[in-house]
N, C-alpha and C positions, 0 to 999 in steps of 0.2 A: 638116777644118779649118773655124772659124767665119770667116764674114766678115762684119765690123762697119760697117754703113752709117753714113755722117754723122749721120742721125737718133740710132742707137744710141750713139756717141761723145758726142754734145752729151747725149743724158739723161745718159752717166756720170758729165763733167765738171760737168752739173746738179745731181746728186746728192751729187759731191764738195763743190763752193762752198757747196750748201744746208744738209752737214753742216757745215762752216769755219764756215758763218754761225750755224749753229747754235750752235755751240760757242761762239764768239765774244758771244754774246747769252747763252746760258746759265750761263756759269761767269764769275768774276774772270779777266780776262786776268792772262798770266802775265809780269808783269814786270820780277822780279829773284828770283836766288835765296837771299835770306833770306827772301823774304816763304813762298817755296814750300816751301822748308825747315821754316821753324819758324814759320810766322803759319798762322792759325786760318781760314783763308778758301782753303775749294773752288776749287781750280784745275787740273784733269786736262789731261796733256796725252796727247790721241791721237795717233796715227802718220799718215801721209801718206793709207793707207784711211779716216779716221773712228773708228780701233777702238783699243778699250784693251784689253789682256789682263788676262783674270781671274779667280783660281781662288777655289774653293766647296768650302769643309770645312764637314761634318757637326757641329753642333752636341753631339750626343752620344757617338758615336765620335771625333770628332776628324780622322776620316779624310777626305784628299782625294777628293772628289766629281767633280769635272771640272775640267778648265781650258777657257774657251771666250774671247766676245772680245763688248763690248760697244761702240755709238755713242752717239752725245749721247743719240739718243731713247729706248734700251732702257735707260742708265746713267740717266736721269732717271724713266720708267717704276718701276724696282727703288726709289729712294728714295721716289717718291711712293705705289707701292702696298703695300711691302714683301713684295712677292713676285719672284722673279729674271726678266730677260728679259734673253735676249742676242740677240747679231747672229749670224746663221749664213751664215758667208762662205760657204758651197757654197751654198744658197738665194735669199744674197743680200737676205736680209728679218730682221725682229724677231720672235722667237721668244718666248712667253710659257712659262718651261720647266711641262713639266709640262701643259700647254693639252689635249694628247692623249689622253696617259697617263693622268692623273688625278693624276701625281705632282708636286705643285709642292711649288716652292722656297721654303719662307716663311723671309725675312732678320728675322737675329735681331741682325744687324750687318756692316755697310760697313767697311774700313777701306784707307786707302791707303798706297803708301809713301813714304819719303822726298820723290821727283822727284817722286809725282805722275801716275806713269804707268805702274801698277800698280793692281788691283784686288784685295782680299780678302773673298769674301761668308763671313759662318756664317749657315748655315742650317737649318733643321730642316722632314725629309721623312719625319716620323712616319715609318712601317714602310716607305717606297717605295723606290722607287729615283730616279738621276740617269743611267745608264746607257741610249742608245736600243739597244743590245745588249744589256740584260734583267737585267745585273747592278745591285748596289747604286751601285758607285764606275764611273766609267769606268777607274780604274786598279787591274784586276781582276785582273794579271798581274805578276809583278816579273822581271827583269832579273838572273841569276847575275854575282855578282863572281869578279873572278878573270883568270886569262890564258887570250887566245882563241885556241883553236887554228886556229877558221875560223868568221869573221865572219859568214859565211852559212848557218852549222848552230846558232846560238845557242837552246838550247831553255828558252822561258822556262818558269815555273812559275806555276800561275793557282792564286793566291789565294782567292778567291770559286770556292765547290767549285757553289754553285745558283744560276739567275738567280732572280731574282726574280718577272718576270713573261714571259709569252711575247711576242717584238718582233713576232711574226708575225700575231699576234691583235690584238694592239694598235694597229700601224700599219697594221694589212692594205689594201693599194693603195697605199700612201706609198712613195715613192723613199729608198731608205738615203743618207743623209747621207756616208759615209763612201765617199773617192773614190782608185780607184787611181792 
C-alpha cells in the first residue's frame, strides 16, 4: 500500500491546476456548442486527469497504431514538432514516441472530432514500429466473434505473425509500461 504525504498531494493537485491553467492559456475556452461544433478555432477539451485520448493510424496501411492519451504539453509538442508525444499515465511523464526506439511518429495530420475531445494522429513510421511489445500495431491480436461459451478461455488470434524489433534489446533496464 502507498502512502501519500501532504507534500505528494499538493505536487498532484499542483500539477493538476498547472495543467487547467495550461489549458486555459493555450487553447480557445470552450464556450458554447456551436462555436465547438462547427467554428474553426482549437478547443480540446481534456478530462478531469489533463489527458485527451488519442488514436494513431499508419499513414500507409491505414492500420491502427496505438491508442494512447495526451496533455496540454505533449498535444502542443505534436503540433509544434510534428512528431507524436504522449502522456504515459503509468510513468506519469511526456513521452516523445519513438525517443528510445528510434521509432518516431512523424504527423502527417491531427484531426479532432466533433466535441473536441478526441484525438486522430496519421502518421508515418517508415519501416518501424509503434508497439513497446516489438510488433508493428499495438493491436497485433483480434478478438473471435461469436457466442462465448466461457469468457475466460477466449483464445485470441495474433495477427502480426513477426515483431518487428527485440523489446528486450531496445529497452534493456527500462520498466515495461504495461501494468497488471
Amino acid at each position: 500500500m502507498r502512502v501519500y504525504t501532504v507534500n505528494h498531494c499538493f505536487k498532484i493537485f499542483n500539477i493538476s491546476t498547472n495543467m487547467l491553467h495550461n489549458h486555459l492559456d493555450m487553447f480557445k475556452k470552450r464556450e458554447n456548442i456551436v462555436e465547438i461544433e462547427e467554428g474553426k478555432l482549437l478547443s480540446p477539451k481534456f478530462d478531469n486527469d489533463g489527458l485527451i485520448p488519442v488514436i494513431t493510424m499508419c499513414s500507409k496501411t491505414k492500420d491502427i497504431l496505438m491508442h494512447g492519451y495526451m496533455n496540454v504539453e505533449a498535444f502542443k509538442k505534436t503540433i509544434e514538432t510534428k512528431e507524436a508525444h504522449y502522456f504515459s499515465r503509468s510513468r506519469q511523464q511526456i513521452w516523445h514516441k519513438g525517443k528510445t526506439s528510434g521509432y518516431t511518429q512523424k504527423v502527417l495530420e491531427i484531426r479532432i472530432d466533433d466535441d473536441q475531445d478526441s484525438v486522430w494522429l496519421t502518421v508515418d513510421i517508415g519501416d518501424g514500429s509503434s508497439c513497446h511489445v516489438g510488433y508493428r500495431s499495438c493491436f497485433y491480436r483480434s478478438i473471435p466473434l461469436g457466442p462465448i461459451e466461457n469468457g475466460r478461455e477466449i483464445e485470441m488470434k495474433f495477427e502480426e505473425k513477426e515483431k518487428s524489433f527485440d523489446p528486450e534489446v531496445v529497452y534493456k533496464g527500462q520498466p515495461n509500461p504495461t501494468k497488471i
